[in-house]
N, C-alpha and C positions, 0 to 999 in steps of 0.2 A: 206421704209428702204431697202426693196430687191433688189430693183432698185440701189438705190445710192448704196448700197454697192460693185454692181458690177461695177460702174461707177466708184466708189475710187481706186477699188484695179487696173481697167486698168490706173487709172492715179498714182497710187501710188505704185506700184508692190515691191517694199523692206518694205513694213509699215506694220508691223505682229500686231501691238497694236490696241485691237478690242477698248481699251477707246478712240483712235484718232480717229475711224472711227465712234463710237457713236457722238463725241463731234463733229465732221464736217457735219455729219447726222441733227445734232439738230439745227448746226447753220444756213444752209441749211432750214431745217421749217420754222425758226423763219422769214428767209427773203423772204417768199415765201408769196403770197397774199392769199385770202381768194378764188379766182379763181383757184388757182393755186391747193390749198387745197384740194378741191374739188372733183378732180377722187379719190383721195387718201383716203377721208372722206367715200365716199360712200361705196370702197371698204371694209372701216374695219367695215361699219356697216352690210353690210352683211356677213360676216367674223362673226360676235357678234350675229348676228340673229340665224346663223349656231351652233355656237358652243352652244348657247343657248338650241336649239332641241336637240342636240344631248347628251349637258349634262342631260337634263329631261329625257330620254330615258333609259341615262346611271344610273341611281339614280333611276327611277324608275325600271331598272333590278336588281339593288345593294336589293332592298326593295321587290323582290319576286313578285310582279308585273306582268302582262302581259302585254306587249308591243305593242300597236294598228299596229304600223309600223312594226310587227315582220316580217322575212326571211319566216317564217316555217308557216302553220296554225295550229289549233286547231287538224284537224286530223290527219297530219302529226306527231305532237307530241307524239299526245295518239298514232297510229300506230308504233312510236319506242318503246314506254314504251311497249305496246304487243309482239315486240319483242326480248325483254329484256328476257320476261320469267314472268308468274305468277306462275312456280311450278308446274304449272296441268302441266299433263300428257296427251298429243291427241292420238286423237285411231288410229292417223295412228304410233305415235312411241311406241305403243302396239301391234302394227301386225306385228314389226321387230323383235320380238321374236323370 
């Protein structure tokens, strides 16, 4: 549909109405063969595959989860929380006294 849509509007450049451009879109499909179909198919399955991982990903961060694919590792993280602060007090900012 990204395609055709840019194909409509250089053939139709006054047609602000995105229902004409869906319904020229559709009809377009319909006359299209199962070859024809075909780069388009595979495109949106892996489109589907993608968004698939990434909502499991997502939902499993929503659910407190750790992330196999995380950015950060294990020590990375615990090394922020240390530097956050536990409250102690180090001997080196006991000898700025």
């Amino acid at each position: 549909m990204e395609d055709f849509r840019k194909q409509y509007k250089e053939k139709h450049p006054t047609n602000k109405s995105v229902a004409a451009v869906g319904k020229a879109g559709g009809d377009e499909w319909k006359s299209m063969s199962k070859e024809d179909k075909a780069p388009f198919v595979a495109v949106a399955e892996e489109r589907k595959v993608e968004y698939e991982r990434k909502m499991k990903a997502y939902n499993k961060k929503l659910a407190g989860q750790e992330d196999e694919e995380s950015d950060k590792s294990k020590s990375e993280v615990n090394d922020e929380e240390d530097e956050e602060g536990s409250g102690e007090v180090s001997e080196e900012d006991e000898d700025d006294d």
